[in-house]
C-alpha positions as a Markdown table, in Angstrom:
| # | Residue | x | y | z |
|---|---|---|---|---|
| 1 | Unk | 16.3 | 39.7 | 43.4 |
| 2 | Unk | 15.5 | 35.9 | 44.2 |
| 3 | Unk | 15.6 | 35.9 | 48.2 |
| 4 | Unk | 17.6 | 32.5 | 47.8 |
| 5 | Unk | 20.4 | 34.6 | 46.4 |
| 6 | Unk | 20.6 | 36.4 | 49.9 |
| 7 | Unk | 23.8 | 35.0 | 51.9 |
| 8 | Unk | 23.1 | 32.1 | 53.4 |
| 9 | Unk | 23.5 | 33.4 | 57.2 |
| 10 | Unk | 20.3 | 35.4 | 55.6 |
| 11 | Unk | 17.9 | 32.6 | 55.4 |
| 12 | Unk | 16.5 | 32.7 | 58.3 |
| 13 | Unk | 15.4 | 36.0 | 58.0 |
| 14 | Unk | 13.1 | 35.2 | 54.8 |
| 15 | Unk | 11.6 | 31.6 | 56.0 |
| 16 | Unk | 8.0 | 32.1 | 57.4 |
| 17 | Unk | 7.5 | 35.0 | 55.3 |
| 18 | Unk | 6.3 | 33.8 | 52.4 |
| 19 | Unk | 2.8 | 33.1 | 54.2 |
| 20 | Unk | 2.7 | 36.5 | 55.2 |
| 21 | Unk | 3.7 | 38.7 | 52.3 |
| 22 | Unk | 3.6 | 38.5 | 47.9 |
| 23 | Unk | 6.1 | 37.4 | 45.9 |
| 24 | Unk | 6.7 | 41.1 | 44.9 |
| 25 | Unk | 6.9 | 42.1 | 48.9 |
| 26 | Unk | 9.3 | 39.3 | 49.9 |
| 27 | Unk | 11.8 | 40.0 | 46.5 |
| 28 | Unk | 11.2 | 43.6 | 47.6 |
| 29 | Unk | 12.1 | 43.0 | 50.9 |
| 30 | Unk | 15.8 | 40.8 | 49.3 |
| 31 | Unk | 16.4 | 43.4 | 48.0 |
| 32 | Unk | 16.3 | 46.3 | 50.6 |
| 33 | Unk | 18.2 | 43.0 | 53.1 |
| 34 | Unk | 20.8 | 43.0 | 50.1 |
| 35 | Unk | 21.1 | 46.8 | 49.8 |
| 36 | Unk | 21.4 | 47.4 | 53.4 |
| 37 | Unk | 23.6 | 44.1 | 54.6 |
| 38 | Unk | 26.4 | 46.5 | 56.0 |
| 39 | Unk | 23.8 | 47.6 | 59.3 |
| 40 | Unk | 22.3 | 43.7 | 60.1 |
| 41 | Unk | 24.5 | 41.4 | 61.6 |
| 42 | Unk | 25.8 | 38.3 | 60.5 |
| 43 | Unk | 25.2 | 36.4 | 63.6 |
| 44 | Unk | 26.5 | 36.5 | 67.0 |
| 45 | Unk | 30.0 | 37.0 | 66.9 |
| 46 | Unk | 29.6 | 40.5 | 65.1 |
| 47 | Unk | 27.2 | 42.2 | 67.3 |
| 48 | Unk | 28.7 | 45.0 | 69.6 |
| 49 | Unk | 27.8 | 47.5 | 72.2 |
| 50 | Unk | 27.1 | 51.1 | 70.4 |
| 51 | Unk | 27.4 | 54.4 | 71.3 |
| 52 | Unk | 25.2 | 55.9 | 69.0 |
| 53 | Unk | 22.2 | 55.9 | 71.3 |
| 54 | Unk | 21.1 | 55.9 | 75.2 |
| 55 | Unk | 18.7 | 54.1 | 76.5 |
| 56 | Unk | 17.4 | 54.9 | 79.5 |
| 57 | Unk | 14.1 | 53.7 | 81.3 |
| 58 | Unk | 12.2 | 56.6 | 83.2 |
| 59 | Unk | 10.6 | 54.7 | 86.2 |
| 60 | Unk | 9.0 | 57.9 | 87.8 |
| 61 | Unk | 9.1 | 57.4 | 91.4 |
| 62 | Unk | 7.8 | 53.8 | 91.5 |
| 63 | Unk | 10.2 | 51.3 | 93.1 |
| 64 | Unk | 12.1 | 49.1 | 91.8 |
| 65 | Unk | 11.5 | 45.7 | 90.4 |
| 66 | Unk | 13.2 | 43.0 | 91.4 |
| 67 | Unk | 12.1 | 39.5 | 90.2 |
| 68 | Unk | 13.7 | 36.1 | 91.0 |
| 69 | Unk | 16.1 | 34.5 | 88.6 |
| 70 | Unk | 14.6 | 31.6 | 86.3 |
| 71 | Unk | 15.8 | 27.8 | 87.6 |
| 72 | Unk | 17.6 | 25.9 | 85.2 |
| 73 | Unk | 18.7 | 22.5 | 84.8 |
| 74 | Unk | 22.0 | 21.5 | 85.6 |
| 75 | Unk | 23.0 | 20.8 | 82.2 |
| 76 | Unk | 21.9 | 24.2 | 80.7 |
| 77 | Unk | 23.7 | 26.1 | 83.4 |
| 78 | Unk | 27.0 | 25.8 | 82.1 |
| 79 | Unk | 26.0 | 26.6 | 79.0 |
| 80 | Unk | 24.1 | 29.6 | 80.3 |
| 81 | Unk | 27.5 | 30.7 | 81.6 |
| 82 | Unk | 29.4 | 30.2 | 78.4 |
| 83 | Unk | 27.1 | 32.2 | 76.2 |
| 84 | Unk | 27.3 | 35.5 | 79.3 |
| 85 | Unk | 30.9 | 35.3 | 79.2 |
| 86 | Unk | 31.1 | 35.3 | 75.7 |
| 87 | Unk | 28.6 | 38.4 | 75.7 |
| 88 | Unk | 30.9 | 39.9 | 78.2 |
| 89 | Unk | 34.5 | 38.9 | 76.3 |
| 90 | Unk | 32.4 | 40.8 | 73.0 |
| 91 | Unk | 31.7 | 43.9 | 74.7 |
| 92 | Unk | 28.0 | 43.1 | 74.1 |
| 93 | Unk | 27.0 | 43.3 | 77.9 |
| 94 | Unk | 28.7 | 44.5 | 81.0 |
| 95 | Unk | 28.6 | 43.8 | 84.3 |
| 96 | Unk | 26.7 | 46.4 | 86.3 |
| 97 | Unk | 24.5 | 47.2 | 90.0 |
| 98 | Unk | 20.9 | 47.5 | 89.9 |
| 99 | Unk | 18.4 | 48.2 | 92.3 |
| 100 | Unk | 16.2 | 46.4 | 90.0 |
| 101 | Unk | 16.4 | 43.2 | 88.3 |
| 102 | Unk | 15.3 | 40.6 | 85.5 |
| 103 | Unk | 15.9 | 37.4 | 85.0 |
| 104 | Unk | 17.5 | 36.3 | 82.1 |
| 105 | Unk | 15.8 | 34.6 | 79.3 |
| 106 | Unk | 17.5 | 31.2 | 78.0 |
| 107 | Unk | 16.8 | 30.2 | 74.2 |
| 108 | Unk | 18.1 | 26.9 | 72.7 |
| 109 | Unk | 16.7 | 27.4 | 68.8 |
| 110 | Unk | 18.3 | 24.5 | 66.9 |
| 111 | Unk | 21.4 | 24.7 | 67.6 |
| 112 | Unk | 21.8 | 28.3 | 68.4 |
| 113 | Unk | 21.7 | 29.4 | 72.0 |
| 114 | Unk | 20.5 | 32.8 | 72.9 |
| 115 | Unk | 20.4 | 34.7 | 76.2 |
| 116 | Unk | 18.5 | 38.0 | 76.7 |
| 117 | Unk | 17.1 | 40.0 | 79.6 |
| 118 | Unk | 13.6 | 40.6 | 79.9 |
């Protein structure tokens, strides 16, 4: 399989990869992407919360973390806001209490915006 037969929300898995693998490894690789397109996500919208697994983080008895939230500029606030609440509105993220704390991680990649905690 030609990776540019892929679907075209696909792409972007493939570019850059060409550098680092044969033309075998990267039709290979098509085709596994192809065979398996039912478990990797089509973008945004379609990703949910799962209750397949628990993830937990064992901290011992060291304290918690807490580290200040990121500054951003004005204009990237609001869409910063946008992108949570449409985490939230997807059942992606919830709203929860933690003794410790991350900030959140804001990506603009070319038109896509992507938020994650770190």
């Amino acid at each position: 399989m030609d990776p540019k037969d892929l679907p075209e929300h696909r792409h972007p898995s493939m570019e850059g990869l060409a550098e680092d693998l044969t033309l075998l490894e990267c039709e290979e690789l098509a085709v596994a992407i192809y065979e398996y397109r039912d478990v990797f996500s089509s973008g945004p919208v379609d990703m949910v919360r799962t209750d397949l697994v628990t993830h937990t983080v064992d901290t011992n008895e060291h304290r918690p973390i807490r580290l200040p939230p990121r500054q951003l500029p004005i204009t990237k606030q609001e869409v910063e806001c946008a992108e949570v609440q449409k985490m939230l509105d997807r059942g992606v993220i919830k709203l929860c209490q933690s003794s410790s704390a991350s900030p959140v991680v804001f990506i603009t990649n070319e038109g896509s915006t992507w938020i994650t905690g770190r």
